[in-house]
N, C-alpha and C positions, 0 to 999 in steps of 0.2 A: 503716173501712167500705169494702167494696168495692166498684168502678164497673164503669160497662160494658164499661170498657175490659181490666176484669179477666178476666171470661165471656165476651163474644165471641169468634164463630168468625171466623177469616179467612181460612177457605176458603169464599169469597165468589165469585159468578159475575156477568155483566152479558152484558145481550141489548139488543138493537134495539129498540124501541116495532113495528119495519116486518116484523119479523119471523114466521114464522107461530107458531101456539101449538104444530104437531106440533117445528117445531124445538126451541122450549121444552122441552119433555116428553125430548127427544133429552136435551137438554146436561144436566137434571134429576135424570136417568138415571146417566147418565155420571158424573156430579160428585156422584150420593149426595145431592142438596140438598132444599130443601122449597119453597123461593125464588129467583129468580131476580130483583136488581135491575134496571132499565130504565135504561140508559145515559144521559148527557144529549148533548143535538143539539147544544149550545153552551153558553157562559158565565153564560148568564142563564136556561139551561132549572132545570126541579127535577128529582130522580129519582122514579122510578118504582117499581111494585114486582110480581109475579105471582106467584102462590103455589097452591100443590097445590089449597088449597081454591077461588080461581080458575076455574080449569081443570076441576074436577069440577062447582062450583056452575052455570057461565056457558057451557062447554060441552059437556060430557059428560051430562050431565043436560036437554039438549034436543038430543042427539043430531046436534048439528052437526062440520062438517068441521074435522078441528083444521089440515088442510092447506090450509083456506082461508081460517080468523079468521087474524085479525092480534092477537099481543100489547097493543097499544094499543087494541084494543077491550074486552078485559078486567081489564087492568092499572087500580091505582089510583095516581094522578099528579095533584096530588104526596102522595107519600107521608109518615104522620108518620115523625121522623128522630131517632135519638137521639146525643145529645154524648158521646165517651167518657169525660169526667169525671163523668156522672151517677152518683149515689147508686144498688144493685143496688137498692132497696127502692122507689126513687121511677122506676126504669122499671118495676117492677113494677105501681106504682101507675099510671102511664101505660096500661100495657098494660089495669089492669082500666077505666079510666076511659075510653078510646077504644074498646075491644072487641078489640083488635088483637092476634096470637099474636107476631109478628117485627116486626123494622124493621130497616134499616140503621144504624151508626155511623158520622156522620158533621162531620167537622173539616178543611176546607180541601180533601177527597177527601172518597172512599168508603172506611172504615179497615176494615171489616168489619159485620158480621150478627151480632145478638142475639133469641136468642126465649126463649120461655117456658121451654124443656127445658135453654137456658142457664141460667135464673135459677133451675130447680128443681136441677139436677144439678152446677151450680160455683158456686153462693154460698152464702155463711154463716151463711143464715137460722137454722142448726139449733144453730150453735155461741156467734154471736154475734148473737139476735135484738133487734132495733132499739130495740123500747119501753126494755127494760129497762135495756140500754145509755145512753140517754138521761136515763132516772133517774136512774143511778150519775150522770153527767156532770153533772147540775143540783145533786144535794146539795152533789157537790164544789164546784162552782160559788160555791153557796150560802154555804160554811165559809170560800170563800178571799176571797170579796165580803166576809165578816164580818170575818178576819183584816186585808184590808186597810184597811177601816174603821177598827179599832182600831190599829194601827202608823200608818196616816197622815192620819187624820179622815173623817170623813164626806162633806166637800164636797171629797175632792181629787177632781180627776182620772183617779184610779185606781183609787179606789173607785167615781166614779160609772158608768165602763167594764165595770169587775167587775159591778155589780149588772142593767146592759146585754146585756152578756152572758147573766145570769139569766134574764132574759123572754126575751130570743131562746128560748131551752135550753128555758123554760115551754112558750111559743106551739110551740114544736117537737112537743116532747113530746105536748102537748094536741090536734093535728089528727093524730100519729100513732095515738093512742088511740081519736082522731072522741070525745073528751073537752069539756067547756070547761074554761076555766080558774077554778081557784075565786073565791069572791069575796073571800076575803084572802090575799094571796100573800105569802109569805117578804118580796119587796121591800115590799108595804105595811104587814109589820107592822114592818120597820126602820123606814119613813119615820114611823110612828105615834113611834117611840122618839129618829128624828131627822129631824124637819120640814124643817132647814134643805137637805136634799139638795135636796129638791125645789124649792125656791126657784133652788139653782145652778144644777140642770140645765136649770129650765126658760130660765135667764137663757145656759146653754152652746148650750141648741138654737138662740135667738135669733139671739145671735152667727151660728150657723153658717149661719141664713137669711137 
C-alpha cells in the first residue's frame, strides 16, 4: 500500500505568520504552489498553513488590502499534519473527515506537502483498490490460521496469533466497507469446533495484564 510519503510534493514553501498576504501571493506565484506552510517561531510552536482558498475566501472576497493583512490573520494554526508513513487511503479519509484539500508531511521537520490532486493523480486507487485487497489478505489469512491449527493444535501460540491477526484483517476490512462485522465470523465458527482456544487465549491475555 502506498503512504504519503510516496505522493508527496516536496517542492514545498514556508513563510512568516508576520508576513503580509501580498508577499504570499508573491512567493505562490513564483513557486507555482496552492499552499504556503507557516514557519515555526520556535521549538514548541506548531505549523501553520495558508492557502489559495484563504486568500480569496478571508481577503479578496471583502476586498481588503493584501498589503496590509498579515498571514497569521488568515492562516490556520495549528494545522492538521500528516505522518509520511500514513496509509494513501487513510489520508484520504482524513481529508474527507476534516474537510481539508492539503496538509503538510510531517516527522521531526517539514518532509513536504500532500493534497488531494496528490492522492487522485499518484496513487493506486485504480489498480490496487483497498476493500478488495483486504479481502484477498483475510481469506488468506483465514487458510493459514486453519493450517496452523492443524500442524500445531489449536491452543498453540501460533495458532492463537494467526487467528488475531484474523479480526485485526475483519475489524479492518469491516470500517473500510462502513460494514459491520457479521455475527459469526470465520474465528467463531473455529472456536464452535474448538472451544478450548478460547479458554488459552483468554488465560494468554491475563497473563499479559
Amino acid at each position: 500500500m502506498l503512504k504519503a510519503s510516496d505522493i508527496m510534493s516536496y517542492d514545498v514553501a514556508t513563510i512568516r505568520g508576520s508576513a503580509t498576504v501580498a508577499e504570499a501571493v508573491k512567493l505562490m506565484k513564483f513557486k507555482e504552489l496552492r499552499a504556503l506552510i507557516v514557519d515555526l517561531r520556535n521549538g514548541q510552536d506548531a505549523y501553520g498553513i495558508v492557502t489559495h482558498s484563504d486568500i480569496v475566501s478571508k481577503v479578496i472576497a471583502y476586498g481588503k488590502d493584501p498589503k496590509t493583512i498579515r498571514v497569521y490573520e488568515i492562516m490556520t494554526k495549528p494545522c492538521i499534519v500528516v505522518n509520511p508513513d500514513l496509509g494513501v487511503e487513510y489520508v484520504a479519509r482524513l481529508f474527507a473527515n476534516t474537510g481539508i484539500r492539503i496538509a503538510p508531511v510531517i516527522q521531526g521537520g517539514l518532509l513536504g506537502i500532500v493534497s488531494e490532486s496528490d492522492i487522485l493523480f499518484k496513487g493506486d486507487f485504480l489498480e490496487n483498490p483497498k476493500v478488495p485487497l483486504l479481502r484477498r489478505e483475510l481469506e488468506k489469512a483465514i487458510e493459514e490460521a486453519k493450517a496452523i491449527s492443524a500442524a500445531k493444535g489449536a491452543t498453540s501460540q501460533e495458532c492463537i496469533d494467526a487467528w488475531a491477526l484474523v479480526e485485526d484483517l475483519e475489524a479492518e476490512a469491516a470500517y473500510q466497507e462502513g460494514t459491520v462485522i457479521p455475527d459469526t465470523t470465520p474465528f467463531q465458527a473455529f472456536c464452535q469446533e474448538h472451544p478450548e482456544i478460547l479458554r488459552v487465549r483468554h488465560h494468554v491475555l491475563e497473563t499479559k495484564t
